[in-house]
TORZA-59081 format. One record per atom (N, C-alpha, C): x, y, z. Coordinates in steps of 0.05 Angstrom, whole numbers, padded with zeros to 5 digits, always signed. Example, Ala and Ser with C-alpha at 12.3 -4.5 7.8 and 13.67 -1.06 7.14 Angstrom:
<nodes>
+00264-00114+00156
+00246-00090+00156
+00264-00066+00156
+00257-00045+00142
+00273-00021+00143
+00258+00001+00157
</nodes>
This chain:
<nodes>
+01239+02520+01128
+01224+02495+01136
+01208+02486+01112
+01213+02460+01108
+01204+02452+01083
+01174+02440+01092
+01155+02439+01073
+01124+02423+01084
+01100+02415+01052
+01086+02409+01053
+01061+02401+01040
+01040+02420+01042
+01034+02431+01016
+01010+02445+01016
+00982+02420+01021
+00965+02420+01042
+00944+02404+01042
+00922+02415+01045
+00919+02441+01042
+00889+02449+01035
+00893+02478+01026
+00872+02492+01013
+00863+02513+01000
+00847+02525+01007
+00848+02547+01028
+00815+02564+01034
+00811+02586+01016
+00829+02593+01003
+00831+02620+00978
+00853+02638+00993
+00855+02646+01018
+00879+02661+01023
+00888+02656+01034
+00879+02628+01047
+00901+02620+01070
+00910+02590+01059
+00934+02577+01064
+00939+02552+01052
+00947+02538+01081
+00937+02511+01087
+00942+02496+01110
+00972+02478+01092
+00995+02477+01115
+01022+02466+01101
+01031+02446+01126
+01031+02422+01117
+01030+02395+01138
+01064+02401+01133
+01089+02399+01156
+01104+02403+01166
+01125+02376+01158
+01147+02380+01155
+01162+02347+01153
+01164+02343+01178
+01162+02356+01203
+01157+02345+01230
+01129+02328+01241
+01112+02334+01216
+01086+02339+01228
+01070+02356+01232
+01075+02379+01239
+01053+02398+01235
+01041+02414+01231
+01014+02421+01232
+00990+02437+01217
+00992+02469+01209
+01013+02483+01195
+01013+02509+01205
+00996+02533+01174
+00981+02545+01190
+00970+02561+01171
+00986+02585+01154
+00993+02579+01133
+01012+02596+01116
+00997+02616+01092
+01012+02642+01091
+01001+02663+01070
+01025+02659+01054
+01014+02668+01022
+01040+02670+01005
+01054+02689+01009
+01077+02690+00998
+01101+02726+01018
+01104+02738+00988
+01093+02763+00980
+01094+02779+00959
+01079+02765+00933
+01080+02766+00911
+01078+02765+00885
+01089+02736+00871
+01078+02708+00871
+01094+02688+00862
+01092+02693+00827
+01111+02690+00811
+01099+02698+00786
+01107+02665+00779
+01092+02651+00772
+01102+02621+00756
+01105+02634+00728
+01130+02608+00718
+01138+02600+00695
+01108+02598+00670
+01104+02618+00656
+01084+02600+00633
+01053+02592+00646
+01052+02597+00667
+01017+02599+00673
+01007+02623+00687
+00995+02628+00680
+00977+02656+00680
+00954+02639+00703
+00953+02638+00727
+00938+02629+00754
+00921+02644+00762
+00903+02639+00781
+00890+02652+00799
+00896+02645+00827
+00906+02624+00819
+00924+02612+00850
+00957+02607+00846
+00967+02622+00858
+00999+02615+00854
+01007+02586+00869
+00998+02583+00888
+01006+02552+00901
+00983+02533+00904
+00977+02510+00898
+00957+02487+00897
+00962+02469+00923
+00946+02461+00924
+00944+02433+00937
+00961+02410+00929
+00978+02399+00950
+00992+02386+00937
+01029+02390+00926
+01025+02419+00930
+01057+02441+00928
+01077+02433+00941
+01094+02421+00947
+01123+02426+00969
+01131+02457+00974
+01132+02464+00987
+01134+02490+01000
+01157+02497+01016
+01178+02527+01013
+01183+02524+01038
+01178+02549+01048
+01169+02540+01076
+01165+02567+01097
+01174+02577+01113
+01167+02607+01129
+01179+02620+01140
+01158+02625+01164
+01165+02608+01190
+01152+02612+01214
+01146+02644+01229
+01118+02654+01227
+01137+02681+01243
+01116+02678+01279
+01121+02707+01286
+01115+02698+01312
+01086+02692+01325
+01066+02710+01303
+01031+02689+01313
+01026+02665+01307
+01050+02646+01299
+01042+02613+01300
+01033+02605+01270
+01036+02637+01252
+01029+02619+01224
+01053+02629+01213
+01052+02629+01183
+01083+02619+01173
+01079+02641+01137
+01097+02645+01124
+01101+02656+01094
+01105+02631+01083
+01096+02635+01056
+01101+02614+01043
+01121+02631+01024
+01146+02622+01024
+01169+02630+01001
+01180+02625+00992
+01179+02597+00981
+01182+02593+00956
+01167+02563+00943
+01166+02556+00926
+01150+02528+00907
+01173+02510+00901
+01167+02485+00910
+01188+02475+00894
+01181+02465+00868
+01201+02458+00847
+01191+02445+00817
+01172+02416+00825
+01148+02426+00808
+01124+02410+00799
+01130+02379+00786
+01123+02353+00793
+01130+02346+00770
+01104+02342+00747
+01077+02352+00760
+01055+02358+00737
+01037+02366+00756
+01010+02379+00746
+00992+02392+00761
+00971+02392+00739
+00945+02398+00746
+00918+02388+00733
+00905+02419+00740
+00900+02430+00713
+00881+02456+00713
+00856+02458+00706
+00838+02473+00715
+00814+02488+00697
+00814+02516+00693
+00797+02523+00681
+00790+02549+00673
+00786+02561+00696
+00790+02582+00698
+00784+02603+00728
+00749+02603+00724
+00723+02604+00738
+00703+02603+00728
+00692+02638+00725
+00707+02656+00727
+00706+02680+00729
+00718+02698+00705
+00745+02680+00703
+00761+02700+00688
+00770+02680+00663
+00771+02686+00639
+00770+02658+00620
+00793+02667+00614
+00809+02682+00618
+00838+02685+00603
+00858+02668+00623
+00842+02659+00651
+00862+02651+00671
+00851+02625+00685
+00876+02613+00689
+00875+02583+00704
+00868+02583+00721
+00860+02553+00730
+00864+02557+00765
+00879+02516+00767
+00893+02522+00780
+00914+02500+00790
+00889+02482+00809
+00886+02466+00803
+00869+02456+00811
+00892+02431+00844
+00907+02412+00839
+00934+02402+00845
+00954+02401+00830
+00971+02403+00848
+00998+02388+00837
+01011+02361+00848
+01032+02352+00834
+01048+02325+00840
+01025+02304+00849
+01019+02296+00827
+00991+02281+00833
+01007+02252+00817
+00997+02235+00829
+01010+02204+00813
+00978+02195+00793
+00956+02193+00800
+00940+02192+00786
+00918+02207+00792
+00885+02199+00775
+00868+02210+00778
+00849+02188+00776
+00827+02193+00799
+00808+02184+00801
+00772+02194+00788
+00773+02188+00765
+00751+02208+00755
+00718+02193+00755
+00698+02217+00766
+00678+02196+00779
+00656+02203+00760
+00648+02175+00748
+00628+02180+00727
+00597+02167+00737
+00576+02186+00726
+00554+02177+00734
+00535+02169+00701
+00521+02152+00694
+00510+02154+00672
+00485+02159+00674
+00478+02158+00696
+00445+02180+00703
+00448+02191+00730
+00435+02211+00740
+00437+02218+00766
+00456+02236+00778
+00472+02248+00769
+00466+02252+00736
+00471+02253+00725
+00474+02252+00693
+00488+02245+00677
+00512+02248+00669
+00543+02229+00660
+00565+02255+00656
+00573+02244+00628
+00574+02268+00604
+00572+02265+00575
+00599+02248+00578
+00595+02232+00550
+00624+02223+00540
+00638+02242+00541
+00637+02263+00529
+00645+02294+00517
+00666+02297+00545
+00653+02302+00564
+00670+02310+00594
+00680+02290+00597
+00685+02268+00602
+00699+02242+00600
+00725+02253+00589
+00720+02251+00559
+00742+02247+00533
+00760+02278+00542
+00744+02295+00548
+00766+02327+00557
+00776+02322+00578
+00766+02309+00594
+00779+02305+00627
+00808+02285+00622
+00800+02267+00604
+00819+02247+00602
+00846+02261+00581
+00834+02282+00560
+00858+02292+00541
+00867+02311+00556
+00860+02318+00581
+00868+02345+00600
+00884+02330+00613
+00886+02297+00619
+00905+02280+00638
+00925+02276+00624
+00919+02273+00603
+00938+02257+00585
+00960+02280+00574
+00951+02300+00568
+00970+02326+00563
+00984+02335+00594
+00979+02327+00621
+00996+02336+00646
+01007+02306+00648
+01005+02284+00636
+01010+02262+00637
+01008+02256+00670
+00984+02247+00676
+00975+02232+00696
+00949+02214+00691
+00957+02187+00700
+00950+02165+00695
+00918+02167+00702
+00885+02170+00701
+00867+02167+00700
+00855+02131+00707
+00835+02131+00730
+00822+02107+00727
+00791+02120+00740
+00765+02111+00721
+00747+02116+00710
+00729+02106+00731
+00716+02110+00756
+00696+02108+00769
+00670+02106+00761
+00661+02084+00755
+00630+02090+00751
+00615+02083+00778
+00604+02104+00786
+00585+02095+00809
+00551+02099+00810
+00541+02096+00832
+00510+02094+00829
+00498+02072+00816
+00512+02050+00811
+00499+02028+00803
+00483+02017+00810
+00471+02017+00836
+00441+02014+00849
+00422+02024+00832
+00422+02049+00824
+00406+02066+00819
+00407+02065+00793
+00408+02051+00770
+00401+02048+00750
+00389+02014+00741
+00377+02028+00708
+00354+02012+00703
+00372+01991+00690
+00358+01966+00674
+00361+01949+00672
+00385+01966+00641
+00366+01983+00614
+00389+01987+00605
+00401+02002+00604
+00405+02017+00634
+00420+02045+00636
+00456+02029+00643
+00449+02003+00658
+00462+01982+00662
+00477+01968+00640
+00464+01972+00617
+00474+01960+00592
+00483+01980+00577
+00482+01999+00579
+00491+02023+00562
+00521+02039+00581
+00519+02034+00612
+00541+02024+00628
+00563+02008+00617
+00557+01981+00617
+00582+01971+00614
+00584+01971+00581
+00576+01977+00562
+00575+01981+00542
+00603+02014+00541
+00593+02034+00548
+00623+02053+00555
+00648+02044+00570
+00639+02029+00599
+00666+02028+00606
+00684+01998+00586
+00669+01983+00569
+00686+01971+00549
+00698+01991+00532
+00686+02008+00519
+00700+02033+00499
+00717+02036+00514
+00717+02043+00538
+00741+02055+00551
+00772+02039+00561
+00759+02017+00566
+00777+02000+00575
+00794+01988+00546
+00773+01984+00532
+00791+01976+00503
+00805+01996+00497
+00805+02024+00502
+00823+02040+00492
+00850+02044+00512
+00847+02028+00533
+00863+02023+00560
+00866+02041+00587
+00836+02052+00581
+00837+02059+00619
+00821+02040+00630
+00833+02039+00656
+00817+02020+00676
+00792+02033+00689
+00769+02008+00693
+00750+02025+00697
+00743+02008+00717
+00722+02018+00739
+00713+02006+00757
+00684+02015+00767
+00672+01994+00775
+00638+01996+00781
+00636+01997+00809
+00625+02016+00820
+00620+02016+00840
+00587+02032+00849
+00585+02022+00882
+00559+02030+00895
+00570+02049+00929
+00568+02071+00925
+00586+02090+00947
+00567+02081+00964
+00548+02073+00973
+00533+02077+00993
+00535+02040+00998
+00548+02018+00990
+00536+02000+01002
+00562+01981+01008
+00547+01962+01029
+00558+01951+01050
+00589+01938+01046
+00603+01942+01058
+00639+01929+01056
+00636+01902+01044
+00609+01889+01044
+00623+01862+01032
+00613+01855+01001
+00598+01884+00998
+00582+01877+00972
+00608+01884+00952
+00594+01863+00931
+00619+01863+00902
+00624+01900+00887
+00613+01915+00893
+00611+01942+00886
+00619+01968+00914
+00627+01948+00933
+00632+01971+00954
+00657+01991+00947
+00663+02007+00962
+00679+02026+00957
+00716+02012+00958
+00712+01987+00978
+00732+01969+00988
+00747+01965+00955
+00736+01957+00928
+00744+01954+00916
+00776+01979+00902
+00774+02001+00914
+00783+02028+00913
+00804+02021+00927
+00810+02013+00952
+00823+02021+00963
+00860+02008+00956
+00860+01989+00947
+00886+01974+00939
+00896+01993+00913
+00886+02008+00907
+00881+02023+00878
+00893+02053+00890
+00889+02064+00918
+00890+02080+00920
+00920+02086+00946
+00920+02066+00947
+00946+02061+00978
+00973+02070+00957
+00982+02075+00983
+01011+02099+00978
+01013+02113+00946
+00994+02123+00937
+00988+02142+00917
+00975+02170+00926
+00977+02189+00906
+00964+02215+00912
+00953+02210+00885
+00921+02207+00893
+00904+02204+00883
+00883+02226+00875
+00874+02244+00856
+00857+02271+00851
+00826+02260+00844
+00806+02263+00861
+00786+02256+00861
+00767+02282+00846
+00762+02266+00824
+00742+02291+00809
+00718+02273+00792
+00704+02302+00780
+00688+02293+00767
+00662+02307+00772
+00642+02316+00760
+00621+02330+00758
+00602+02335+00786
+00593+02360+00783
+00574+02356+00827
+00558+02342+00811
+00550+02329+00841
+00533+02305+00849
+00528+02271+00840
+00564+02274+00828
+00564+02241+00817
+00573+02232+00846
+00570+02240+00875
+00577+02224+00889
+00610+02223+00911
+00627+02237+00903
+00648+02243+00908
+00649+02250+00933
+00636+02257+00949
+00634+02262+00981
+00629+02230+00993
+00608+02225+00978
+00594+02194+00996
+00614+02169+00988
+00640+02179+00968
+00658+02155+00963
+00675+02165+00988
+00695+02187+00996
+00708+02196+01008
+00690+02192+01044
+00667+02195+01039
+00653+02188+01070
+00665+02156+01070
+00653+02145+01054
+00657+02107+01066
+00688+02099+01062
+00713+02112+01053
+00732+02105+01053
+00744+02112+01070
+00738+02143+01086
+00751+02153+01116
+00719+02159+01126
+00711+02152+01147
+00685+02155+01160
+00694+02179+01184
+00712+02182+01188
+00720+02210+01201
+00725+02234+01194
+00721+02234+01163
+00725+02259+01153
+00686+02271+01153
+00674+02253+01142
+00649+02263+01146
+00648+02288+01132
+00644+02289+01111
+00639+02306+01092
+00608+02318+01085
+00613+02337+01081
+00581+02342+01070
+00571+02330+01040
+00554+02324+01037
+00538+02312+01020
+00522+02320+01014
+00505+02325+00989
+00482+02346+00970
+00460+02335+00962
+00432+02341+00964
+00418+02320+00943
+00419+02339+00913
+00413+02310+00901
+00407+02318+00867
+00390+02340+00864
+00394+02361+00849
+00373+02380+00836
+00358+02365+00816
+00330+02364+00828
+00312+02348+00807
+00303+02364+00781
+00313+02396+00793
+00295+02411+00757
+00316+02396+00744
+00345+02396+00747
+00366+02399+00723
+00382+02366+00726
+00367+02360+00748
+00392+02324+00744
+00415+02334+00748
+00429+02358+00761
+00449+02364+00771
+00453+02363+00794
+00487+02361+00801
+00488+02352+00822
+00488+02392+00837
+00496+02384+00865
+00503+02419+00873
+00531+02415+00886
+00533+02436+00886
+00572+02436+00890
+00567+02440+00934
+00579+02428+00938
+00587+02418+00974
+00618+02416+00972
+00640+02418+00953
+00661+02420+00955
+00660+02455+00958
+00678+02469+00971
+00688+02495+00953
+00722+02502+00952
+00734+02481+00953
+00766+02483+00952
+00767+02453+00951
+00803+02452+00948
+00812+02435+00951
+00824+02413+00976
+00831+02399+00979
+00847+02389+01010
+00849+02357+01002
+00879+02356+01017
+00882+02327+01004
+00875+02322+01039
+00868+02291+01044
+00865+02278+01063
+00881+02247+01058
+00889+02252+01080
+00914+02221+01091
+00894+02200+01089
+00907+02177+01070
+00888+02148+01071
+00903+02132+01094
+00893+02115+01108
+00906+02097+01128
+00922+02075+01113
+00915+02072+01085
+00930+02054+01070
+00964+02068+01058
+00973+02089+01067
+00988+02109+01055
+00974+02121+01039
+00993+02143+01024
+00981+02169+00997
+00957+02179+01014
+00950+02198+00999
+00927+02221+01012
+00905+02215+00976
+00881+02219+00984
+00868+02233+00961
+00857+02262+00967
+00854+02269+00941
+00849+02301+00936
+00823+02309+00934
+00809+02317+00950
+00779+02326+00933
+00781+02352+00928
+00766+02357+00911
+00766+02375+00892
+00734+02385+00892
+00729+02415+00880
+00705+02418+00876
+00693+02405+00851
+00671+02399+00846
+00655+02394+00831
+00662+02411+00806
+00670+02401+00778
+00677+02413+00755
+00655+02411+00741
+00646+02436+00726
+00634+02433+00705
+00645+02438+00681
+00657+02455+00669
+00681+02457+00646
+00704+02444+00652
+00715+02430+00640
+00748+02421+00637
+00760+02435+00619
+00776+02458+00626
+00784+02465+00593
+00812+02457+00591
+00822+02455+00577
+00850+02436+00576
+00868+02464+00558
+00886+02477+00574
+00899+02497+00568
+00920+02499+00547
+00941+02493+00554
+00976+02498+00545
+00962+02478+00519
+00943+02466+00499
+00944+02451+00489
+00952+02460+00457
+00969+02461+00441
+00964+02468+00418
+00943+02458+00395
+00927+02465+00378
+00919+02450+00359
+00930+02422+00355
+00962+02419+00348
+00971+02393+00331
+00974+02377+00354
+00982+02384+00378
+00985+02363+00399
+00953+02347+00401
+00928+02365+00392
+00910+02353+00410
+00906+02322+00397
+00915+02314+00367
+00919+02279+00368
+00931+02263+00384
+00955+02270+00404
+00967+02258+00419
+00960+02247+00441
+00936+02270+00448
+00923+02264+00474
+00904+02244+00469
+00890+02231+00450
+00871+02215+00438
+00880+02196+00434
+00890+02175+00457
+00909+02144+00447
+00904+02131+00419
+00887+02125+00415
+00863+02111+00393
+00869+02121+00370
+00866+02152+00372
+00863+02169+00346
+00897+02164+00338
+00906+02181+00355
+00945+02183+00353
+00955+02153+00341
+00940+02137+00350
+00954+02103+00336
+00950+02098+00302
+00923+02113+00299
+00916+02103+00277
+00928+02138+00256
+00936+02162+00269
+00936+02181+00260
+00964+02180+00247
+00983+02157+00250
+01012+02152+00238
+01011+02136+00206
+00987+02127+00206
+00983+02120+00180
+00965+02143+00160
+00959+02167+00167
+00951+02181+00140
+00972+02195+00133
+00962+02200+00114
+00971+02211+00085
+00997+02239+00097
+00974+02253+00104
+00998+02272+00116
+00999+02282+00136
+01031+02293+00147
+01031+02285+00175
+01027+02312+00194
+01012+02333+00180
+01000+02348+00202
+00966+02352+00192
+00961+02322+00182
+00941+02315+00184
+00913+02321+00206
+00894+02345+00202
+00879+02347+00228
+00858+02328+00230
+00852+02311+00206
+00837+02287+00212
+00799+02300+00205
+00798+02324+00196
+00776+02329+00194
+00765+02333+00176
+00779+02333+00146
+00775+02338+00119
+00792+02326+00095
+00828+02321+00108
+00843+02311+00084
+00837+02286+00074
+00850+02288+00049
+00855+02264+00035
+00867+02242+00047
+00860+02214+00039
+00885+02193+00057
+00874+02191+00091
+00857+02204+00094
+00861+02205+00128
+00845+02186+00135
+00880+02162+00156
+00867+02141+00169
+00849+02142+00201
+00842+02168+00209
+00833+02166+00230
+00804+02164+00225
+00793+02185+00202
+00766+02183+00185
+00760+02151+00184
+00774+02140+00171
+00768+02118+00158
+00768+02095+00183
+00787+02103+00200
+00786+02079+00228
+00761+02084+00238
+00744+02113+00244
+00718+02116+00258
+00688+02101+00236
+00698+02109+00204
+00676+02095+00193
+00681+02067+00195
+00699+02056+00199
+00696+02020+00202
+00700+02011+00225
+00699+02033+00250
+00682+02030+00276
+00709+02020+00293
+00732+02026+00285
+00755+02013+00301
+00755+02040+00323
+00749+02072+00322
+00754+02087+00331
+00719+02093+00339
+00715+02104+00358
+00684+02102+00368
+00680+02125+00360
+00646+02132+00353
+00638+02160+00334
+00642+02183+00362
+00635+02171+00390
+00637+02187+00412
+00670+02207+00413
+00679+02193+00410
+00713+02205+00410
+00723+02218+00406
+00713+02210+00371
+00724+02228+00346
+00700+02252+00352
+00684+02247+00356
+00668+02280+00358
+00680+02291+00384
+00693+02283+00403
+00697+02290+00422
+00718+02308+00419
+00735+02307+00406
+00764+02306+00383
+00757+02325+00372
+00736+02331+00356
+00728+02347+00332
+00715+02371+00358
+00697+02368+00374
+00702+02394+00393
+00714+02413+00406
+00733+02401+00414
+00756+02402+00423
+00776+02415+00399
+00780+02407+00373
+00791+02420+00356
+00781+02453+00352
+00751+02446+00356
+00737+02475+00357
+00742+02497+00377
+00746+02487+00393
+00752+02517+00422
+00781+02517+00408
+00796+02501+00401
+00821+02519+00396
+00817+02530+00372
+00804+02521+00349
+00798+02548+00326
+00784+02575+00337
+00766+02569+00360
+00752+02590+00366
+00773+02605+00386
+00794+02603+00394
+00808+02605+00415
+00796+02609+00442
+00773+02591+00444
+00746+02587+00465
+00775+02598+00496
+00792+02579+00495
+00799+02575+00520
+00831+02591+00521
+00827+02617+00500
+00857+02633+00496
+00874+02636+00516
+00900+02633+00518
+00914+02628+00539
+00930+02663+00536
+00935+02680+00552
+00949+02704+00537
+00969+02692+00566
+00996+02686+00550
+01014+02676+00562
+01029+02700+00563
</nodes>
């Protein structure tokens, strides 16, 4: 019996049925995947097929082929992943610029972590109520960086009314018959977008930690939920590291649209952009075509793989 992985409790996986329905499934033995070293053998999001037995829940035995899936670091074990979804069409990533704050830095990794599983990212800014006149200007001041580099970005206010120009309503034509991965740092909000877009799911919701301007985690797994518009979105827990795995050193220009455009004109071509001669990516950030945020973002990121911060023992 073939079905959909739609949620994650850690040992038990809920698998929505091609008939319809809800049956609680365990994995059957040892799944060893291809090339990822997991903490979870099946994700949210999985095609599955199962084996009904007679207390009403089911084996899960076997995965079908992925066509991409979105990881982090296990937060326990740094040599190992955790599958965060799979077969995802895009991502919804939710940025706050106070309230609290989310660095360019996590932006630019979240986005080279999309761009290496190749899934399409669009840039949530929300809490727009709640900022000042130039927290507002320093706002749309990023989501232009962003958009000039060609992700789509959108302003929104999770908490206010269906007819205001910032309601969540703006989301939803964006989000119909897609499988959509809702992420992004605790407490940018991600419960109170998913409350006003299904009001029956009723989610829990956190207040801000005032020592740290952090948010607190109210997710603790994954689960996609059915939109009435078609597609499901995914919530996800609250990330604080993105570490972006399978990445080699030389790929990580590719993942950098901006950088990778202008990185075909230096000098040479396993150019890392951080010291050689000729190098047009240097020279695109000093005459401001490439933003200083980026390229440092780029140059960090170059660093965990010299440090082998995020070693993969494949």
């Amino acid at each position: 019996m073939r079905g959909l992985v739609i949620k994650n409790t850690g040992s038990w996986y809920t698998v929505k049925t091609e008939d319809g329905r809800m049956i609680d499934s365990k994995v059957k033995g040892n799944f060893r995947l291809k090339g990822i070293r997991s903490t979870n053998p099946v994700a949210v999001g999985d095609h599955v097929v199962i084996t009904p037995n007679q207390e009403g829940t089911a084996f899960i035995t076997e995965i079908e082929d992925r066509k991409n899936y979105i990881i982090r670091k296990s937060p326990n074990l740094s040599k190992q992943s955790h599958i965060i979804a799979a077969n995802i069409d895009q991502a919804f990533l939710v940025v706050t610029v106070n309230y609290p704050e989310t660095s360019t830095t996590f932006i630019d990794r979240f986005l080279a972590g999309a761009e290496a599983y190749r899934i399409p990212v669009i840039l949530v800014f929300n809490k727009h109520d709640l900022l000042s006149e130039d927290e507002l200007r320093y706002q749309h001041a990023v989501m232009n960086l962003y958009e000039t580099i060609g992700y789509q970005c959108v302003e929104i206010q999770a908490s206010a009314d269906a007819d205001s120009p910032f309601s969540v309503e703006a989301l939803k034509p964006l989000l119909a018959d897609k499988i959509t991965l809702l992420s992004g740092n605790s407490g940018v909000g991600k419960s109170t977008i998913i409350n006003a877009l299904l009001p029956h799911v009723n989610l829990r919701t956190a207040e801000i930690s005032d020592a740290h301007n952090t948010g607190m985690h109210t997710t603790t797994f994954s689960e996609m939920l059915e939109l009435p518009s078609g597609g499901y979105l995914i919530d996800t827990p609250g990330i604080k590291g993105f570490g972006t795995f399978d990445i080699e050193k030389e790929e990580l220009t590719s993942y950098f649209r901006e950088i990778f455009k202008f990185s075909k004109d230096c000098k040479f071509s396993n150019c890392t952009h951080t010291h050689e001669p000729g190098c047009a990516v240097r020279k695109a950030v000093e005459e401001h075509y490439i933003a200083e945020s980026r390229y440092n973002s780029y140059l960090s990121m170059l660093e965990d793989k010299e440090e082998n911060k995020y070693r993969e023992a494949f």
